[in-house]
N, C-alpha and C positions, 0 to 999 in steps of 0.2 A: 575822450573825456568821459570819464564816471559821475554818473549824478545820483545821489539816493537822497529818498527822501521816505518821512513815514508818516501817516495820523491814524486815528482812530476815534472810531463811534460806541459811544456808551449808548447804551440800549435800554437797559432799565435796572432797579436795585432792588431787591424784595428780603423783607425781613422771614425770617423762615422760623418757625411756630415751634415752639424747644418743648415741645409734648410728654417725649420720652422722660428729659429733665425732672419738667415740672411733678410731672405724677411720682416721680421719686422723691420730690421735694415734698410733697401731700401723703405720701406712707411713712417719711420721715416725721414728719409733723406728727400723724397721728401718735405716733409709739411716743414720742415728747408729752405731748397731751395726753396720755396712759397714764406716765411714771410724773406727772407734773404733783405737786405738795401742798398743803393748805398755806406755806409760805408762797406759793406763786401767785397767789391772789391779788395780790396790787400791783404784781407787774415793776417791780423796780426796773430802772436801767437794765441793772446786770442779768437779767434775764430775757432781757430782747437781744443786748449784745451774745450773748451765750448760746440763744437759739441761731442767731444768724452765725454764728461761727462752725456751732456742732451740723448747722446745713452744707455750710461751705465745703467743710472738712469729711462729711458723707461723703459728697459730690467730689473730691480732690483727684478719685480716682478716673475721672472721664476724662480727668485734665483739660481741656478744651472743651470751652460752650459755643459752638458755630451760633450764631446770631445773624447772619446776613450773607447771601451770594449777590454778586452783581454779573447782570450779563451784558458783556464787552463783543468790540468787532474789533480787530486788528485790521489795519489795511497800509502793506509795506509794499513799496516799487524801488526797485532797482536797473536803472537806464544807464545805457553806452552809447553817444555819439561816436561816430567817425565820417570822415569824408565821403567812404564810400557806401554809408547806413548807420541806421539806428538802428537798436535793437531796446525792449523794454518789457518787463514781467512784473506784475501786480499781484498780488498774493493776498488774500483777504480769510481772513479766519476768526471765525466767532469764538468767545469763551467762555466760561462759567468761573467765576471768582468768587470763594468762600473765603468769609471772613471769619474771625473766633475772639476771643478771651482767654486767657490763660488760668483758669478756677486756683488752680496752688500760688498763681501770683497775688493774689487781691490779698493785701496786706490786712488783714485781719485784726492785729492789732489797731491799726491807725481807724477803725469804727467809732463812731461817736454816737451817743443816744443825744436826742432833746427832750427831755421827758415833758417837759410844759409845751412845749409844739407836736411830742407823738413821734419826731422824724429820724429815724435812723441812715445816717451817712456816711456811705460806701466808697469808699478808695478805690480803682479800678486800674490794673495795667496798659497797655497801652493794647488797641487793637493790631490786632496781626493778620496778612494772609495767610489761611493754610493752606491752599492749594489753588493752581491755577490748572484749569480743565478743557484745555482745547478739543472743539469737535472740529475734527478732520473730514466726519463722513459731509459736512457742508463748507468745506472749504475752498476758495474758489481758486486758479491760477488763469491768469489772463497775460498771452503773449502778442505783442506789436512786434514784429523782427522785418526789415527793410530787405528788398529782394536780395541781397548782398551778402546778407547777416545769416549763418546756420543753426538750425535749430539744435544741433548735433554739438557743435561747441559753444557758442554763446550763449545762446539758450538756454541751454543745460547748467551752462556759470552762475549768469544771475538771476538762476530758478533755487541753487543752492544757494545763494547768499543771501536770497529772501527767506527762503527756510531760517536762516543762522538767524534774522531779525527777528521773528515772531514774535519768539520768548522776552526778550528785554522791551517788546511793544507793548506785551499783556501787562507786564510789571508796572510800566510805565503810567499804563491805561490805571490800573488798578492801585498804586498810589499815588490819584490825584485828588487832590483838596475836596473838590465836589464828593469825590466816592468815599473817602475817610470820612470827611462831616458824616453821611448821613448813616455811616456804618458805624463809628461812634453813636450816635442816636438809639439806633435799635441795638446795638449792644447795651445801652445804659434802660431801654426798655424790657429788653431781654429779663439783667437780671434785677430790676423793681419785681419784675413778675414773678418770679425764682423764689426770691425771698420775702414777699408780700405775703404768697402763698403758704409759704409754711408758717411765717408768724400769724398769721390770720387763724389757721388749723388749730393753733394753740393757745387759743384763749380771745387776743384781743388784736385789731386794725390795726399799725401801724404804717404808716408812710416811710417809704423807703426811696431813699433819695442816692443813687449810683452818681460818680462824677470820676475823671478823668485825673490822677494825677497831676500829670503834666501839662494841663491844663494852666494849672495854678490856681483855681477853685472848686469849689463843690457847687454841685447845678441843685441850687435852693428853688421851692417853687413857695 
């Protein structure tokens, strides 16, 4: 008899500081704020939505804004009974899981100004993982094998079948509700910050309000 079984430990989620971004977002800015008009003066709509688009569309070429890793632990077993022994292999491997945005998906048209509130309202595609980053050099393999049981053939079996597991446990690990929510979050902090920054640069404060598509609403504050 085969028995597998798998879980995993989340470790912790850290938003990750889009530096690089930003300060392209603040040299953008400035050069807007060079070439800005004695018509910029009041700020209509169309020129907050114009500056948030001619930001985006700088920025289209990094295509992806990483905004969040999460660090995960996999931990996959795979056990054999028999009459004459068990045998069992535990397999535990840490990962780093970065999460992103996709900068050319953000529907740019779908922007809204509220000019009597100041809030500009971002559409956002859906968050994605970009990569999942197992560290091997701390990965652990833990064998139980019954006197009966050979390291040389069983062993060896469901040392590779826990290997084959890993990868759909990190996936796993990495979209669950807990880790999307909060990777959502600091993505939608991410880019308030992105584009605060550069409409800030150029004249006047706006609030900048990101929200989730598929959602089904925009995150008003």
């Amino acid at each position: 008899m085969t028995e597998t079984t798998s879980s995993g430990k989340l470790w912790k989620l850290t938003a990750i500081a889009s530096f690089v971004v930003a300060l392209a977002a603040l040299l953008l800015a400035g050069a807007l704020y060079m070439r800005k008009g004695v018509g910029d003066f009041f700020w209509p709509g169309e020129k907050v939505l114009s500056t948030a688009k001619t930001t985006l569309l700088r920025l289209e070429r990094d295509t992806s804004l990483v905004t969040t890793r999460a660090y995960v632990q996999a931990v996959v077993r795979q056990r054999d009974e028999q009459w004459y022994g068990n045998a069992e292999v535990i397999r535990i491997v840490p990962a780093t899981i970065y999460y992103s945005i996709s900068l050319k998906d953000i529907d740019s048209g779908r922007m809204t100004y509220d000019e009597q509130k100041q809030q500009l309202l971002v559409p956002l595609p859906d968050v994605k993982i970009l990569s999942i980053d197992p560290d091997l050099s701390k990965a652990e393999i833990i064998r139980n094998l019954d006197f009966l049981r050979t390291e040389s053939m069983t062993g060896n079996q469901l040392e590779d079948t826990t290997e084959q597991m890993v990868r759909p446990e990190l996936e796993k690990l990495g979209n669950s509700p807990e880790i999307i929510k909060t990777a959502k979050e600091h993505a939608i902090a991410s880019v308030r910050q992105l584009l605060e920054s550069a409409l800030s640069s150029v004249g006047k404060p706006i609030a900048v309000q990101p929200y989730f598509k598929n959602d089904g609403q925009a995150a008003m504050q």
